[in-house]
VMD Tcl script that draws the C-alpha trace (Angstrom):
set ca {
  {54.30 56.34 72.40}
  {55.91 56.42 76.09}
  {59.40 56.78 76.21}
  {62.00 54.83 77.86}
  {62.34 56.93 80.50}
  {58.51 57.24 81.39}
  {58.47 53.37 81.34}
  {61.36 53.39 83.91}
  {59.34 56.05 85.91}
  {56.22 53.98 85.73}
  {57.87 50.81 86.78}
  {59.46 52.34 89.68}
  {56.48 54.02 90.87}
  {54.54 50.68 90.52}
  {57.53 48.91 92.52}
  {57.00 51.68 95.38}
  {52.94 51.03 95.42}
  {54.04 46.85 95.54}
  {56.13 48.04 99.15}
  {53.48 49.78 100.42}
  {50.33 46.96 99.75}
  {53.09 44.23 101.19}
  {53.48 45.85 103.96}
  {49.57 46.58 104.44}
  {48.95 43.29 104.01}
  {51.67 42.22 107.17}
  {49.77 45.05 109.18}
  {46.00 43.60 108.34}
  {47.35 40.55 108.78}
  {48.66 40.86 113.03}
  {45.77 42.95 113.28}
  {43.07 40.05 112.05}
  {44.38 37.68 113.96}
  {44.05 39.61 117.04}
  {40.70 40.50 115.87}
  {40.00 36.72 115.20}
  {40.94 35.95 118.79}
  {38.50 38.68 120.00}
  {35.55 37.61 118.10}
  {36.35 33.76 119.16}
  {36.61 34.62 122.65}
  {33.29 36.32 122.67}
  {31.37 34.22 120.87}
  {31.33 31.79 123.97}
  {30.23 33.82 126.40}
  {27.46 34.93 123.69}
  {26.08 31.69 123.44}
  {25.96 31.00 126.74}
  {24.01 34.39 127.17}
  {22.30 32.95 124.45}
  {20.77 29.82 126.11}
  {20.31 31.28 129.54}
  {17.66 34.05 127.90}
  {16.42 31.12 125.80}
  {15.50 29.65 129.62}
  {14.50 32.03 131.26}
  {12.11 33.61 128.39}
  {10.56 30.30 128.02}
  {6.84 30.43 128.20}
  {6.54 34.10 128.65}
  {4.67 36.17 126.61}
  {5.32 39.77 125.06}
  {3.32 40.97 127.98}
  {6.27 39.73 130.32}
  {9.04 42.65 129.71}
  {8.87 45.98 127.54}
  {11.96 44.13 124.94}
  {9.46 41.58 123.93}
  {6.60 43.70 123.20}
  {5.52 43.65 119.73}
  {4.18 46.87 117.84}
  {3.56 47.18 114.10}
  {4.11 50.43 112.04}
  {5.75 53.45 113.95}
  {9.65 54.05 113.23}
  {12.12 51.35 112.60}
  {15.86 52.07 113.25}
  {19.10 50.77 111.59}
  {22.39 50.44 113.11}
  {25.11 49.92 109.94}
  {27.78 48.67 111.59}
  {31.10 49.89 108.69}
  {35.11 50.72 108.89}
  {36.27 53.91 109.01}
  {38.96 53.33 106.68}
  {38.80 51.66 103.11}
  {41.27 49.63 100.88}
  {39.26 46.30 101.92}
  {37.90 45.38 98.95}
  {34.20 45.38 98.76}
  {33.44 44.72 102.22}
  {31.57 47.62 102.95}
  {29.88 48.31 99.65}
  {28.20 45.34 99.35}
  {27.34 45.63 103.13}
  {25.91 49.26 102.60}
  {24.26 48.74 99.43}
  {22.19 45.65 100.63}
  {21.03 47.87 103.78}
  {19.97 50.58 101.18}
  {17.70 47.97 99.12}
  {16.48 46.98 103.36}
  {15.60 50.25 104.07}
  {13.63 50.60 100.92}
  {11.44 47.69 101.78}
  {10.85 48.46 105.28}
  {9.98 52.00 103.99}
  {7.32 50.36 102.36}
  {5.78 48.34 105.23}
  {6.07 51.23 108.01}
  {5.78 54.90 108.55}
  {9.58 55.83 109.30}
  {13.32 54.59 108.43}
  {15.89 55.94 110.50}
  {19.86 54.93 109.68}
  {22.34 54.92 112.43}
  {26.24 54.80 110.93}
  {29.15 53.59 113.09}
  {31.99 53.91 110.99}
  {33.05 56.76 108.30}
  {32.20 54.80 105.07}
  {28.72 54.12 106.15}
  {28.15 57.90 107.34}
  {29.48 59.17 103.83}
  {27.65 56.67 102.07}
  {24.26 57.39 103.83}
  {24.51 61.14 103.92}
  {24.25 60.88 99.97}
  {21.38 58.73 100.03}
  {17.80 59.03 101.01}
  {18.17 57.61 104.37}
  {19.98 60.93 105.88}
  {22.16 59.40 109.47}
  {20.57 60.56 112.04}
  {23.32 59.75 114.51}
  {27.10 58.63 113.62}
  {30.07 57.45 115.72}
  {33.35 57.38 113.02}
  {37.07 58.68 113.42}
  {37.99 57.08 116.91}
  {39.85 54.45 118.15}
  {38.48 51.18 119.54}
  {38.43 51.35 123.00}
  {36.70 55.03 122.10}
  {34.06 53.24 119.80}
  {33.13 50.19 121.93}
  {32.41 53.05 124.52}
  {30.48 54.68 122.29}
  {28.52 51.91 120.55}
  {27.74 50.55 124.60}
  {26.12 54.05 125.33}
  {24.15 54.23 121.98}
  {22.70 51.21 122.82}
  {22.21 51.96 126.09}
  {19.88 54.73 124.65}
  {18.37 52.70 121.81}
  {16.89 50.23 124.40}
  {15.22 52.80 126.69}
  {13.83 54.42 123.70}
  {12.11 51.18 122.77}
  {10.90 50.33 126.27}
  {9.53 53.76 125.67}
  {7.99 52.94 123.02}
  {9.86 56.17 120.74}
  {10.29 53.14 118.24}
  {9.31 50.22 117.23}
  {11.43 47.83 115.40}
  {15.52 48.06 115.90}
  {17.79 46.26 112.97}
  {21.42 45.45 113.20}
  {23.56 45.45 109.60}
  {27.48 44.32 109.48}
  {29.15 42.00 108.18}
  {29.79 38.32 110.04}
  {33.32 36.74 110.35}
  {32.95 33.24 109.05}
  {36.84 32.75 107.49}
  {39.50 34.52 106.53}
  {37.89 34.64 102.92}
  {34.58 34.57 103.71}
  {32.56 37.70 105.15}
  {28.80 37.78 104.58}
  {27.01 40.66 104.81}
  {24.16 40.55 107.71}
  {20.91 42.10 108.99}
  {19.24 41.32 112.11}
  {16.46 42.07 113.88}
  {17.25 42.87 117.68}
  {14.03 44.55 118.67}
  {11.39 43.73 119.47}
  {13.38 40.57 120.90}
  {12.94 37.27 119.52}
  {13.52 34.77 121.84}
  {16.93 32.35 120.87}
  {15.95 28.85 120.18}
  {17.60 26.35 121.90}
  {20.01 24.42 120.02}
  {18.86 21.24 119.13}
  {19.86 18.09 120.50}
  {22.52 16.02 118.12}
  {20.51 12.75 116.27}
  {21.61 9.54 118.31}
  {23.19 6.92 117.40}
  {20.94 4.08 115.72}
  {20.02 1.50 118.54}
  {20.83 4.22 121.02}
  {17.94 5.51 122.99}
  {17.72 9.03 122.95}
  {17.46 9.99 126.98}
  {17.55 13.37 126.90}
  {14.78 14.21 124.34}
  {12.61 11.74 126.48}
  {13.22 13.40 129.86}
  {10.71 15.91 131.62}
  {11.05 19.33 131.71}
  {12.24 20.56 134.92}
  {10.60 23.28 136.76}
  {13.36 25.52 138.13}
  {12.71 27.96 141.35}
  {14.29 30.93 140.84}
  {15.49 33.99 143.20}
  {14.54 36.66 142.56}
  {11.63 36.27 140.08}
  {12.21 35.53 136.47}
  {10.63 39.10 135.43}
  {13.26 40.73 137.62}
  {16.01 38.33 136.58}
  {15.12 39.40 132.58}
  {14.91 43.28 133.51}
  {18.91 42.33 134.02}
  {19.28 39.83 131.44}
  {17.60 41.10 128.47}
  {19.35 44.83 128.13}
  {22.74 42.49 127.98}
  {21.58 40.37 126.08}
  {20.69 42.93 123.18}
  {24.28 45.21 124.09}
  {25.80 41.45 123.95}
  {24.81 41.21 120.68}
  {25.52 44.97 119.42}
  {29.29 44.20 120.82}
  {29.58 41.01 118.64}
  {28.76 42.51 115.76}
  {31.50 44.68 115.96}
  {33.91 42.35 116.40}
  {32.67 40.44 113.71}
  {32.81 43.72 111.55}
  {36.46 44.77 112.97}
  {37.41 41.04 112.16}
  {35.68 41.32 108.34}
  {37.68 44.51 107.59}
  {41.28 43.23 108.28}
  {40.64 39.88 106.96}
  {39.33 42.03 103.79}
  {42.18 44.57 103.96}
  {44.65 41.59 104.04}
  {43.07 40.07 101.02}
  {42.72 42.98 98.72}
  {46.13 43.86 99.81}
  {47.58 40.90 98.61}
  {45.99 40.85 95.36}
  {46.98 44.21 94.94}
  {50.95 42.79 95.32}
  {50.03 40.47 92.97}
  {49.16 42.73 90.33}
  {51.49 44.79 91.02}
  {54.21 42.03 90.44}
  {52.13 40.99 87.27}
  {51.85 45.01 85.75}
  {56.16 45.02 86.76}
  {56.81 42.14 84.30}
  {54.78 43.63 81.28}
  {56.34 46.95 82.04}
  {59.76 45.54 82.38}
  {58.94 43.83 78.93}
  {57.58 46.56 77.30}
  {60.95 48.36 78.54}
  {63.33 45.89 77.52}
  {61.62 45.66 73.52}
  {61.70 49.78 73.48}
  {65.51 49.79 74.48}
  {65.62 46.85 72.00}
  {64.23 49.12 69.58}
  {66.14 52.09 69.86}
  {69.51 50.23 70.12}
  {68.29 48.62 66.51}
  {67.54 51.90 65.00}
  {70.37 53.45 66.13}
  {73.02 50.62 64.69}
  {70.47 50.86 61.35}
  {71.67 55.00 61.42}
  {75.42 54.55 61.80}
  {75.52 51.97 58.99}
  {73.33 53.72 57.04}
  {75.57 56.54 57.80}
  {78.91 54.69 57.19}
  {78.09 53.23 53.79}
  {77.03 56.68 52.69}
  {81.16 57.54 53.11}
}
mol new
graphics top color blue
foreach p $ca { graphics top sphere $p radius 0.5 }
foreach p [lrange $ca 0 end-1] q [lrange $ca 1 end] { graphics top cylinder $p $q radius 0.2 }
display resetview
């Protein structure tokens, strides 16, 4: 049975473990918004991109650029997009385990599965699995790893023009709330064109105009084949750069959570402690009256 003392220890240690998840959870919590700023700032300009490649890829075949060509079998790659640092909950395990079962099924339908890691936990995770990293970018800061994820895909889109590959997949996980992260996989290559988004239903009795108006043919300088060997490589980095602000975005909004659960039941674990205290030193007070009466009446 634990003494007083090792109660007292254990609910002091527990009160120094509340400190430090309280003040994690103020830290994840400047840093997410900042991150949530990022992501909402971008997302703009990615739709934009969005509809403008929509456009200009309009009635061109695969034929048209080497991003849209379509080849079957051959090596597929996967980018796992992961944090570097844990105590988030189980962003990144749930992220990491659903590209595992991925990978397993696309091992099944082509000849090769090659994993990509930026970020430590999805390097450590992958280097025990059967899907060995081939490539990882972890332990730097985020200027460093934008830099680095820009060049990587700066590489992963020649290679695929070059045809050293055939299918390129994106896993992370999207920023929909503050409590909600879902984990994601993506195709990116061979590009599918966006749809464009469709047109809001009109009011009843209100004739809808602009579904009944003619396409317009649009002259374009220079050609739209030398305007997509521009577009298209952004387009695709565009969409490697999201991701990771959706991911950074995920993990404090994660961090933040977990942290404050954590204080929680940390709070909760201090009051049974306390409790448990309080009855021992109950206890022993009891038993100790119970020895000096026993003790008195025996004079």
């Amino acid at each position: 049975m634990a003494t007083l003392r090792d109660i007292k220890l254990r609910i002091k240690s527990v009160k120094s473990t509340q400190k430090i998840t309280k003040a994690m959870k103020m830290v994840s919590a400047s840093k997410m918004k900042r991150a949530e700023d990022r992501i909402r700032q971008a997302r703009p300009y990615s739709d934009k991109l969005r509809e403008m490649v929509s456009n200009l890829s309009d009635g061109l075949d695969e034929t048209s650029h080497p991003l849209l060509a379509k080849r079957k079998e051959g090596k597929a790659i996967v980018l796992v997009i992961s944090s570097d640092r844990g105590l988030c909950g189980g962003l990144n395990s749930n992220l990491l385990k659903r590209v595992e079962a991925f990978a397993r099924r696309k091992a099944k339908e082509i000849d090769q599965v090659e994993v990509i890691t930026l970020g430590k936990k999805g390097f450590e995770f992958f280097k025990k699995s059967e899907f060995q990293p081939t490539d990882s970018i972890k332990g730097l800061r985020d200027a460093e790893t934008e830099a680095a994820l820009v060049s990587t895909m700066e590489r992963l889109i020649d290679g695929y023009a070059n045809g050293e590959y055939n299918q390129l997949w994106l896993a992370y996980n999207h920023f929909k709330n503050v409590i909600s992260q879902i984990p994601t996989v993506d195709q990116v290559l061979p590009m599918q064109p966006p749809e464009a988004k469709p047109l809001a239903a009109a009011p009843h009795g209100v004739e809808k105009h602009a579904e009944e108006k003619e396409q317009v043919e649009f002259l374009l300088e220079p050609s739209k084949e030398e305007i997509l060997d521009v577009i298209l490589p952004q387009y695709v980095e565009n969409q490697a750069f999201t991701a990771l602000l959706d991911n950074q975005a995920c993990e404090h909004a994660s961090r933040m959570t977990a942290m404050d659960s954590a204080s929680k039941n940390a709070g909760e674990l201090i009051s049974s402690l306390t409790l448990k205290y309080n009855r021992a030193r109950q206890a022993a007070i009891t038993t100790e009256l119970t020895e000096i009466i026993s003790g008195a009446e025996s004079l």
